[in-house]
C-alpha positions as CSV (number, residue, x, y, z in Angstrom):
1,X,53.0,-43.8,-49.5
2,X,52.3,-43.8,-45.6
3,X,49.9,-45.8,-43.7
4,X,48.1,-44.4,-40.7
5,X,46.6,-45.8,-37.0
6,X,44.7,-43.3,-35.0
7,X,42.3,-44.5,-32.0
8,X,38.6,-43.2,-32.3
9,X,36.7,-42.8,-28.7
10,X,33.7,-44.7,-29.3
11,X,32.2,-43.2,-26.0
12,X,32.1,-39.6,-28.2
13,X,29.1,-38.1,-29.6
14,X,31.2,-37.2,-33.0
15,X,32.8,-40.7,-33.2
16,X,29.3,-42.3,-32.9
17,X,28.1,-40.3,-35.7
18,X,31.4,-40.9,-37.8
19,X,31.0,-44.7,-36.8
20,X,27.3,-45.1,-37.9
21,X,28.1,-44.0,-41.2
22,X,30.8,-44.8,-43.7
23,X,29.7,-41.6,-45.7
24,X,30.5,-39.3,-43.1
25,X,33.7,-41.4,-41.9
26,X,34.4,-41.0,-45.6
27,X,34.2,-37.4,-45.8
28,X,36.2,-37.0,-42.0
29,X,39.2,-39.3,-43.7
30,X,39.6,-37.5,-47.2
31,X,39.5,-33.9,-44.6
32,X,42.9,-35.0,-43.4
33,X,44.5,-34.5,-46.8
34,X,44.7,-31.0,-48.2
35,X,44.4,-32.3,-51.5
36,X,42.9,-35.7,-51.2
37,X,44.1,-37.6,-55.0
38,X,41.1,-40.6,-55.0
39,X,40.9,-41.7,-58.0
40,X,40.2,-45.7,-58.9
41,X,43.4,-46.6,-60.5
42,X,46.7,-46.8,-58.7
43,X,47.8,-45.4,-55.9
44,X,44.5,-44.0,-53.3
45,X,43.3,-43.4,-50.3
46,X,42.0,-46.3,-48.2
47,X,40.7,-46.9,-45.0
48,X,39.8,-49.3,-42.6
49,X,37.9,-49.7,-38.9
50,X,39.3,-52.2,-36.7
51,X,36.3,-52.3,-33.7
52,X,37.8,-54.0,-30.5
53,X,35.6,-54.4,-27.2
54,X,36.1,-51.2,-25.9
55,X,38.9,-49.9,-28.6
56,X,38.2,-48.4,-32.3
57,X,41.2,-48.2,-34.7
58,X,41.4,-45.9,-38.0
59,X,43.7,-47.0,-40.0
60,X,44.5,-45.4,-43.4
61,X,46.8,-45.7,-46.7
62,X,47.6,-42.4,-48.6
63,X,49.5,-41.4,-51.2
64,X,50.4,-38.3,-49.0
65,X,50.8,-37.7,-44.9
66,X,47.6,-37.1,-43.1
67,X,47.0,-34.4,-40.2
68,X,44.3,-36.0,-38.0
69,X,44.1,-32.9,-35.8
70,X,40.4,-32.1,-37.0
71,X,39.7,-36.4,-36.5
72,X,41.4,-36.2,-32.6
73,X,39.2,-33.3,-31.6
74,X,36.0,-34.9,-33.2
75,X,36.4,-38.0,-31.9
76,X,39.3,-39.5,-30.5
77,X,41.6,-37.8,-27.5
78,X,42.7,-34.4,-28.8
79,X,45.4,-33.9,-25.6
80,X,47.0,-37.6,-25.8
81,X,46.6,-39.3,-29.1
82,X,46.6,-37.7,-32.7
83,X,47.6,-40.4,-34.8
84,X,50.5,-42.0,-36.0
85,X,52.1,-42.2,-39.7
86,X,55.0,-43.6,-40.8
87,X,56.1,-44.0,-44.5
88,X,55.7,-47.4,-46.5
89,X,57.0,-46.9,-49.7
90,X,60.0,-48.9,-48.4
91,X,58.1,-51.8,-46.8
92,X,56.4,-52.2,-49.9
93,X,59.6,-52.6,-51.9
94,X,60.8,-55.1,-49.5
95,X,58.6,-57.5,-50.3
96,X,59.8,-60.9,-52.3
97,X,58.3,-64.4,-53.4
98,X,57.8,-66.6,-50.5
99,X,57.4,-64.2,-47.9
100,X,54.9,-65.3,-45.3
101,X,52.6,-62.3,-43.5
102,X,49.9,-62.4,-41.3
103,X,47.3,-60.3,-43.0
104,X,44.1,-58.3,-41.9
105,X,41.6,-57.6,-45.1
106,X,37.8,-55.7,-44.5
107,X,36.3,-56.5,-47.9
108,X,33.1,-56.5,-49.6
109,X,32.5,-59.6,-51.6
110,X,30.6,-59.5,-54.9
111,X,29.9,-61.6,-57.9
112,X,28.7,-60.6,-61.2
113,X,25.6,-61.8,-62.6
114,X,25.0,-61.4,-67.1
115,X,22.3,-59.8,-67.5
116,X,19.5,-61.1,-69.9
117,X,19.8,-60.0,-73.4
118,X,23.8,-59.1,-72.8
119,X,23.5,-56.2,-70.9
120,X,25.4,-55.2,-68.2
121,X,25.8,-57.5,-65.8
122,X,24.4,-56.9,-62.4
123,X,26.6,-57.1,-59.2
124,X,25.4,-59.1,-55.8
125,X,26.7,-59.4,-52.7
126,X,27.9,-62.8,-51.3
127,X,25.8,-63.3,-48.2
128,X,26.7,-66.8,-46.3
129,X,30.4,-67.0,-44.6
130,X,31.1,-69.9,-47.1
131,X,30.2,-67.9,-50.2
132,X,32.5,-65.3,-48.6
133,X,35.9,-67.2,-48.0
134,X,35.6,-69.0,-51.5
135,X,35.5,-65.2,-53.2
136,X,39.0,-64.9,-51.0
137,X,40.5,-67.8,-52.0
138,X,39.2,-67.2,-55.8
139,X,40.6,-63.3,-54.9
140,X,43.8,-64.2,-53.5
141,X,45.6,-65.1,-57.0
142,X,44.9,-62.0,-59.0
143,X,46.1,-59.8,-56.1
144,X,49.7,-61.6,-55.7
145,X,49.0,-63.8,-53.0
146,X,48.9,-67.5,-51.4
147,X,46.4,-68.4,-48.4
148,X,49.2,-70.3,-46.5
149,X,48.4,-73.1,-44.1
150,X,49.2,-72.4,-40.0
151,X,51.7,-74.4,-38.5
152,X,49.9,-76.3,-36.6
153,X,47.9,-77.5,-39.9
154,X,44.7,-75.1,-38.6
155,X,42.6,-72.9,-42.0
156,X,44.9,-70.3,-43.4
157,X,41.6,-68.0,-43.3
158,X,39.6,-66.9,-40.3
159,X,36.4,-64.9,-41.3
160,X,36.7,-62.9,-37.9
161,X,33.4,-60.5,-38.5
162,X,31.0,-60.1,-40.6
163,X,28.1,-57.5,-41.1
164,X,26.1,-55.1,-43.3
165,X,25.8,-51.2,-43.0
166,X,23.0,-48.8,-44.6
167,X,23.7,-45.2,-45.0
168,X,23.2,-42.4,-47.3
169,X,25.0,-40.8,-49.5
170,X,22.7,-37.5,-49.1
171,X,19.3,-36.2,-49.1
172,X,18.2,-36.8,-52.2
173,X,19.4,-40.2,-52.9
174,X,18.8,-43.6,-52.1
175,X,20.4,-45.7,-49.0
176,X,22.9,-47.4,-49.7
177,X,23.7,-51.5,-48.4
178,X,26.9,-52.4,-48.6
179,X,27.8,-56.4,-46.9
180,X,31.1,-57.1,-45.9
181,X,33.3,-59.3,-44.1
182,X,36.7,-59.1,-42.0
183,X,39.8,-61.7,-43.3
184,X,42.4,-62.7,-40.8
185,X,45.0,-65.5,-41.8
186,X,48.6,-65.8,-43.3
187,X,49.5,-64.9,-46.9
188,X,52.6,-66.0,-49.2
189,X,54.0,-63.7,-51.3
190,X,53.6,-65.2,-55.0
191,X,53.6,-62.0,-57.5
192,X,55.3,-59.2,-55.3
193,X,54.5,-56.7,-57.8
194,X,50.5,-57.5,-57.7
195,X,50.4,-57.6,-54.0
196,X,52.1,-54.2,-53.6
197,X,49.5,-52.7,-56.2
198,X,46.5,-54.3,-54.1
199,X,47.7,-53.1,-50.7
200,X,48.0,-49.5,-52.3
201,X,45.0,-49.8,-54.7
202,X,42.6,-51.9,-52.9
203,X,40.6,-55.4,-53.1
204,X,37.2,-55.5,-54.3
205,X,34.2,-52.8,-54.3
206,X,33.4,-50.1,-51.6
207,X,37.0,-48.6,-51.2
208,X,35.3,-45.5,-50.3
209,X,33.1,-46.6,-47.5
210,X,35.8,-48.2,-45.5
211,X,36.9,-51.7,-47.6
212,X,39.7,-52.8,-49.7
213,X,42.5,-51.9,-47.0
214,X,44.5,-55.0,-46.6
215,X,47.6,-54.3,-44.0
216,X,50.6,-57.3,-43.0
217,X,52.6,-58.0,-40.0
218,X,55.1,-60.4,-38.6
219,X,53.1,-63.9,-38.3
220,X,53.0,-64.5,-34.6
221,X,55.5,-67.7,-33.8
């Protein structure tokens, strides 16, 4: 596994049109891989945007090492930055029960609805920042993790952005609306094993169009 940063110039004609549409940022991520594996169980490719006033991160977690040559000279700096990749097989391993992390999650939160009659049941998106953190917290225990309280006693979850994109998947079909929100807090490490699978397989719906990447660091002291 290897996880990916590369800096997209949002002052670019091709990162505009990469960044208006998570189908095309879609296709532009999977082009990195000569032989992109996306399936939906197990190990995949995921993505993420972190926007910054002023500074747009890709980041990315692959089964295999990308080449962002094609990504730079669309739109990022092709002279100065092409990406950076390091392996993370081993920083997954090293994770153990009671580990703290910072964590950074882009997720779109749904709920399933039974349908009348016992048909299949039909998926909504959770709309207000409340209904959002409580699919989180609800989240957090399936995928190996605790929300863990700040030292200072502050919310161990900060809904940091929140928004809704509508694109197409092509001529012929219908737009697509896909809500999301961004998580920022601290983690504790309950089931090692679960976490690892959802920080390689993803967290919730729309892994294709940019959510489900969930990436740690160091809490800051």
């Amino acid at each position: 596994m290897f996880l990916s940063r590369i800096q997209i110039n949002p002052l670019r004609r091709g990162a505009q049109r990469l960044l208006a549409s998570p189908q095309r940022m879609h296709a532009a991520v999977l082009s990195a891989f000569p032989d992109p594996l996306v399936g939906t169980d197990g190990p995949r490719i995921l993505w993420r945007l972190d926007e910054e006033p002023h500074r747009v991160f890709l980041y990315v977690v692959s089964p295999q090492e990308p080449d962002f040559v094609h990504l730079a000279e669309q739109a990022g700096w092709p002279r100065t930055e092409q990406g950076l990749t390091r392996p993370y097989s081993a920083f997954l391993e090293s994770l153990a029960p009671d580990q703290v992390w910072a964590f950074r999650l882009k997720a779109s939160p749904v709920r399933y609805l039974p349908a009348p009659g016992g048909g299949r049941a039909r998926r909504t998106v959770h709309v207000t920042a409340a209904q959002q953190e409580a699919w989180l917290v609800e989240k957090s225990a399936s995928i190996g993790g605790a929300l863990a309280p700040l030292q200072d006693g502050g919310p161990s979850l900060q809904l940091t952005r929140r928004g809704t994109d509508v694109f197409s998947k092509g001529t012929s079909s219908s737009p697509v609306t896909l809500g999301w929100a961004q998580f920022d807090g601290l983690v504790r490490v309950v089931d090692a094993d679960a976490l690892r699978a959802a920080l390689v397989g993803g967290i919730g719906p729309g892994k294709a169009y940019g959510c489900g990447l969930m990436t740690l660091a160091r809490p800051k002291v």
